[in-house]
C-alpha positions in Angstrom: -84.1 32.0 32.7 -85.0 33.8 29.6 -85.6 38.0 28.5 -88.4 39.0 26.2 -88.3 42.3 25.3 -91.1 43.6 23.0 -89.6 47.2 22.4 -90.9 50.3 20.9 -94.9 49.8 20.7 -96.0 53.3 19.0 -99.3 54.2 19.9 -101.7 57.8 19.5 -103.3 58.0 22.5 -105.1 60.5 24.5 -103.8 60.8 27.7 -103.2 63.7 30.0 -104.5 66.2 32.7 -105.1 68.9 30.4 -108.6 69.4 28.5 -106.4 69.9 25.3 -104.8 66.8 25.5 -108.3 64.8 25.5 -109.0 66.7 22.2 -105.7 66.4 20.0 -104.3 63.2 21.6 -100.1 62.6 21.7 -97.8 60.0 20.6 -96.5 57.6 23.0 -94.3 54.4 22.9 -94.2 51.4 25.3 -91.8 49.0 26.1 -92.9 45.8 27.6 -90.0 43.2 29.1 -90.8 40.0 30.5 -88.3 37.5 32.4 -88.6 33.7 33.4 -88.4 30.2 32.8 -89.1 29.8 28.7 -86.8 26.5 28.6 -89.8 24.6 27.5 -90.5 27.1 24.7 -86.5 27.0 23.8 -86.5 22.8 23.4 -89.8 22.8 21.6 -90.6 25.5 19.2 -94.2 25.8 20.5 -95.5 29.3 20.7 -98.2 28.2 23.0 -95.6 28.2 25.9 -94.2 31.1 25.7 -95.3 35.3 25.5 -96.4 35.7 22.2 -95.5 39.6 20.8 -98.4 39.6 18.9 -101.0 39.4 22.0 -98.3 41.9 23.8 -99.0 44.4 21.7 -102.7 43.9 21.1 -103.2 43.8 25.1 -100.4 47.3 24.8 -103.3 48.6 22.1 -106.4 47.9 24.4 -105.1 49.6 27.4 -103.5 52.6 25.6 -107.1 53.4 24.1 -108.6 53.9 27.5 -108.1 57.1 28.6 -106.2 58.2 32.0 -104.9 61.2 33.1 -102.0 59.6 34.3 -99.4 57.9 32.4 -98.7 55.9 35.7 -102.2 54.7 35.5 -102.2 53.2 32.3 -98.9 51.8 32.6 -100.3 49.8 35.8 -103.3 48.7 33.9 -101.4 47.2 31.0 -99.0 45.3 33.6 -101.6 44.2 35.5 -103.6 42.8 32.0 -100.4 41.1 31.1 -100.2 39.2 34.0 -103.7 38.3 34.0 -103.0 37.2 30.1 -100.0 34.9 31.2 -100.9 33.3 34.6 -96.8 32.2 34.6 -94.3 33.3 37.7 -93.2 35.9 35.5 -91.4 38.8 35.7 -92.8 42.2 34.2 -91.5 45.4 33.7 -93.5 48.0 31.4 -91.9 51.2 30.4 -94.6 53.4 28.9 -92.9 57.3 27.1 -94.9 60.3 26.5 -93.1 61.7 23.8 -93.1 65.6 23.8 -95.3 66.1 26.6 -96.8 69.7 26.8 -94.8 71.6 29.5 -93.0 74.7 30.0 -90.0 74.1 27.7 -88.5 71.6 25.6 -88.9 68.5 27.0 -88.3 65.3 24.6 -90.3 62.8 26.7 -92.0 61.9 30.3 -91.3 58.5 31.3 -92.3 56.4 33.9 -91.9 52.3 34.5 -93.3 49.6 36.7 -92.7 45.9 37.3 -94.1 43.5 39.7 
C-alpha cells in the first residue's frame, strides 16, 4: 500500500452563504490524499498507473470554480470527481480550508474533510 498526498492546492474561489462572498470571492486551499495499491507504478515508472498530481489539481480547479454555498458541498464534489477520474479501489480523503472566513472574530480558517 502506497500515500499520495497532493498538499496545499491554493485556489480564489467564491464560495459562501453570504451575498458578499459571491461578489469578492476568498482564498482557499485543498488538500487531496489518496491510499492504495501503486506497486505496479513503483516497479515500472509508468505514470499511466498511478494518480497523476497534475489531473489532481486540474480536477481541484474545475470543482473549486463552481460555486456552492457550502464548503462541504464542494469538497464532496471534488471527491466524488476524483473517483470517477480514477476507477481504482482507492482510498480518498479531501481536506478543503477556507482561509479567514468572514465571522464574528478572528478566525484563521474553516475546515472541513471527507473520504470515502
Amino acid at each position: 500500500m502506497g500515500l499520495i498526498e497532493v498538499n496545499g492546492i491554493r485556489v480564489f474561489a467564491f464560495h459562501g452563504c453570504l451575498a458578499e462572498e459571491a461578489r469578492i470571492g476568498g482564498h482557499y486551499r485543498v488538500d487531496v490524499q489518496v491510499e492504495g495499491d501503486f506497486a505496479h507504478a513503483e516497479a515500472t515508472d509508468d505514470l499511466s498507473v498511478t494518480v497523476d498530481y497534475g489531473r489532481v489539481t486540474a480536477i481541484v480547479k474545475e470543482q473549486m470554480a463552481q460555486r456552492s454555498a457550502l464548503i462541504e458541498h464542494v469538497a464532496r464534489r471534488i471527491l466524488d470527481a476524483l473517483k470517477a477520474e480514477w476507477n481504482a479501489p482507492y482510498h480518498w480523503r479531501v481536506r478543503l480550508v477556507k482561509e479567514r472566513p468572514p465571522v464574528q472574530g478572528d478566525v484563521d480558517q474553516a475546515v472541513y474533510q471527507v473520504e470515502g
